[in-house]
N, C-alpha and C positions, 0 to 999 in steps of 0.2 A: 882202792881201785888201781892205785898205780903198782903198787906190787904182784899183780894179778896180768901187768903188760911185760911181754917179752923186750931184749934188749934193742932188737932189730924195731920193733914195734915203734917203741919210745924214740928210737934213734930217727926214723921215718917222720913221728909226730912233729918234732923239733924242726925237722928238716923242712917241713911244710909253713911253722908256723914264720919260719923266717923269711919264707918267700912271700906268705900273708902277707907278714909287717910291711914287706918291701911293696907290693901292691897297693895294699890297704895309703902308702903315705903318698905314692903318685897320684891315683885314681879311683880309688876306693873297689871293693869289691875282693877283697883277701877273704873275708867269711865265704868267700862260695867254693873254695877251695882247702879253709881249713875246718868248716861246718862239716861236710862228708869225711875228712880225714878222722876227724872224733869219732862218727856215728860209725864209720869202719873198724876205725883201733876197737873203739866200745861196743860192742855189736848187742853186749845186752842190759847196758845203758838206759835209764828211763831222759826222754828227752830233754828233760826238765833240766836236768845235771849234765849230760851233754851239751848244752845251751849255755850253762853258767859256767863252766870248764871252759866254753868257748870264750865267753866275754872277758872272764879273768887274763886271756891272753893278750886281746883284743886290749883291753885299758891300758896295758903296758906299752903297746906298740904304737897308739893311736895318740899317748899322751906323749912320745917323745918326739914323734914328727911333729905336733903341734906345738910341742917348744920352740923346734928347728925352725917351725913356717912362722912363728911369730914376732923372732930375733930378727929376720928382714922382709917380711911381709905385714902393709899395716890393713888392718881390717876397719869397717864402720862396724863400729860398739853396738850403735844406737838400734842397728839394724840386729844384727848376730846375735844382740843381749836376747833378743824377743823369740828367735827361731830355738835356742836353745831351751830357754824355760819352757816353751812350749812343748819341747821335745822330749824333756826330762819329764811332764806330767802325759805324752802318749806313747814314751817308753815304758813307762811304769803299770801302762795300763795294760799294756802291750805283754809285760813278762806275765800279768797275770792271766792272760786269757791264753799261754801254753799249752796249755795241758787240752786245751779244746781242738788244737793241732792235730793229725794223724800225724805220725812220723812218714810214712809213705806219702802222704803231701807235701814237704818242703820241696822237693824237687822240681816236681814237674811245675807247681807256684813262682819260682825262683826264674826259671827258663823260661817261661812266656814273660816275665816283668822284667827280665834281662834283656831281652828279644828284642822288647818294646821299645826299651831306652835307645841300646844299640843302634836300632834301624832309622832313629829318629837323627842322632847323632851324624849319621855318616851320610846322611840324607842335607845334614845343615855345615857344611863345610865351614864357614865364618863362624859358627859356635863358639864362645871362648876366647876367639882370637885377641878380642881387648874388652875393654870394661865400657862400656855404653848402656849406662842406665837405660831401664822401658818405665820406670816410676817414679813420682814425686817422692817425698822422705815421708809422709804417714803412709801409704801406698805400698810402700817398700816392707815397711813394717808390719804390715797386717797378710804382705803374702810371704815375708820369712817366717811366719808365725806358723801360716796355713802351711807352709812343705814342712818344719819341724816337726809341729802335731803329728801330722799323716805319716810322712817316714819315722819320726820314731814309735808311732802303732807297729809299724812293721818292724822295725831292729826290734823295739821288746818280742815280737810273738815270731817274727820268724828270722831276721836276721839280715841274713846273708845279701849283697847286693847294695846295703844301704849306704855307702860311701858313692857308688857308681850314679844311683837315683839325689842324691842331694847333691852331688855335680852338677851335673845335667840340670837338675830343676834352677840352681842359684846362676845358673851361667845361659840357660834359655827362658828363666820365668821374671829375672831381674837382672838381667844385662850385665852381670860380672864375667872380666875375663877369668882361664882358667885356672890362674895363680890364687887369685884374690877366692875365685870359690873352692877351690881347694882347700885355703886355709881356712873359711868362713866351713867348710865339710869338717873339717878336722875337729874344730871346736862344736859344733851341733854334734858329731857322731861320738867327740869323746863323752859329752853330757847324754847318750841316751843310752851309751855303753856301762856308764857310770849308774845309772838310774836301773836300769835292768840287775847288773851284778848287784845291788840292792837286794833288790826284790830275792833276786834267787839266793842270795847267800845268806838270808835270814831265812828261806826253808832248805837248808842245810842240800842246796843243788851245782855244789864245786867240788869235782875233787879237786884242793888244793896243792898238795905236790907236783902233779902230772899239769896244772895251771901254771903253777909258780915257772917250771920250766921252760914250759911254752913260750910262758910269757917272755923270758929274759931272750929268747929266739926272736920271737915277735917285735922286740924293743928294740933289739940292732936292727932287723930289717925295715922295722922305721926309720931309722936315724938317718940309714944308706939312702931310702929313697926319697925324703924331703928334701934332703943337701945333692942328690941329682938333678930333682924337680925345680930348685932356685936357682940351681946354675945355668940349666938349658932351657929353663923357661916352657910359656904356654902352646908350642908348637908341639915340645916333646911330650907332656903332659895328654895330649888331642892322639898322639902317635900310639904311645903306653894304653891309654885307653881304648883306642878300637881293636890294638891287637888284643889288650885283657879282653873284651864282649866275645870277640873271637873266640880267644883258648876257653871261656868260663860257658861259652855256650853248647857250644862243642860237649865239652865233658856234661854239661847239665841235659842234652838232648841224647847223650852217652847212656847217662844213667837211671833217664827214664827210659830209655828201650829194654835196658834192661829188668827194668820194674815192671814193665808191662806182658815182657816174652816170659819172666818167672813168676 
């Protein structure tokens, strides 16, 4: 596959995936940016392998901010251990029911679920701001469980957005500020990132080259944006986030008009 991309092409791809990383380590939400950049470069791609191409990027960039965020951010285990397991078993379930997707549905899917978070977000101003539990500690544990399940159904089958929605959900469904579910995001998204590339890459749905590269793109654009995100804290993190809903919806309500006029 990758020898079949022109230079400009590849050059674009890369270009994108750094900006992901950098996205994806503030506030999640690079896949809705470098999801369409694949299914563009690859125009005749079966989804399957566009998706696994994505993810292979995706575990490089998502694993090096969550280095970054875990040298000075401490996480509860107790709680995170449970959202992640839970995530790796409705990712996994998630990459398999792919192919049940229309490719013409991720879009317009992505932009109403992005819509949804967005409006909710800019609507709660105090969101994030600090870390004020709403659950006792078994409590806590049965709804990290319940958003990892559900989001990672969706990062396996369709992706994009899932860094954005497991924000939001840890920081208005269980009272963390934005720091602390950021990097509690980091680790659930890299385990269901981790879980999907699985799945796809044992039915041979990576081109690995054209991944490899991305990814080393992908992995600095993490590094950049975790080590901005710990300096400036959960203000800038609330900032980054509403303009990303912004730019990502914009382009996703872009590119279903265009899906709908052709």
């Amino acid at each position: 596959m990758l020898v079949d991309l022109s230079p400009l092409t590849l050059a674009l791809l890369c270009l994108v995936a750094l900006a992901a990383g950098w996205i994806d380590s503030v506030v999640g939400g690079g896949g809705v940016i470098q999801l369409p950049a694949l299914l563009f470069g690859l125009p005749t791609a079966p989804v399957a392998l566009v998706s696994g191409t994505n993810k292979l990027s995706s575990v490089a960039g998502t694993a090096s901010a969550t280095a970054t965020y875990l040298r000075k951010i401490r996480v509860d285990w107790a709680v995170v251990s449970v959202a992640m397991a839970l995530a790796f078993v409705g990712s996994s379930i998630g990459a398999r029911l792919i192919s049940l997707l229309p490719r013409v549905a991720f879009t317009p899917i992505v932009a109403v679920a992005v819509a949804a978070v967005g409006i909710y977000a800019w609507c709660r101003p105090e969101l994030g701001a600090e870390t004020a539990l709403r659950h006792g500690r078994a409590k806590l544990r049965w709804w990290a469980g319940g958003i990892g399940f559900v989001v990672g159904v969706w990062d396996g089958m369709v992706g994009p957005g899932t860094g954005i929605f497991l924000l939001v959900a840890f920081a208005a469904l269980l009272g963390y500020g934005f720091l602390e579910a950021t990097t509690m995001t980091k680790l659930v998204n890299l385990t269901t990132n981790v879980a999907a590339l699985v799945v796809l890459g044992s039915q041979a749905n990576i081109s690995w080259g054209l991944g490899a590269m991305m990814a080393a793109c992908n992995l600095t654009g993490g590094f950049i944006g975790a080590r901005m995100s710990i300096t400036r804290g959960n203000t800038f993190i609330r900032k980054v986030f509403l303009f990303t809903v912004v730019v990502v919806e914009a382009k996703l309500l872009y590119d279903t008009a265009r899906l709908i006029l052709n």
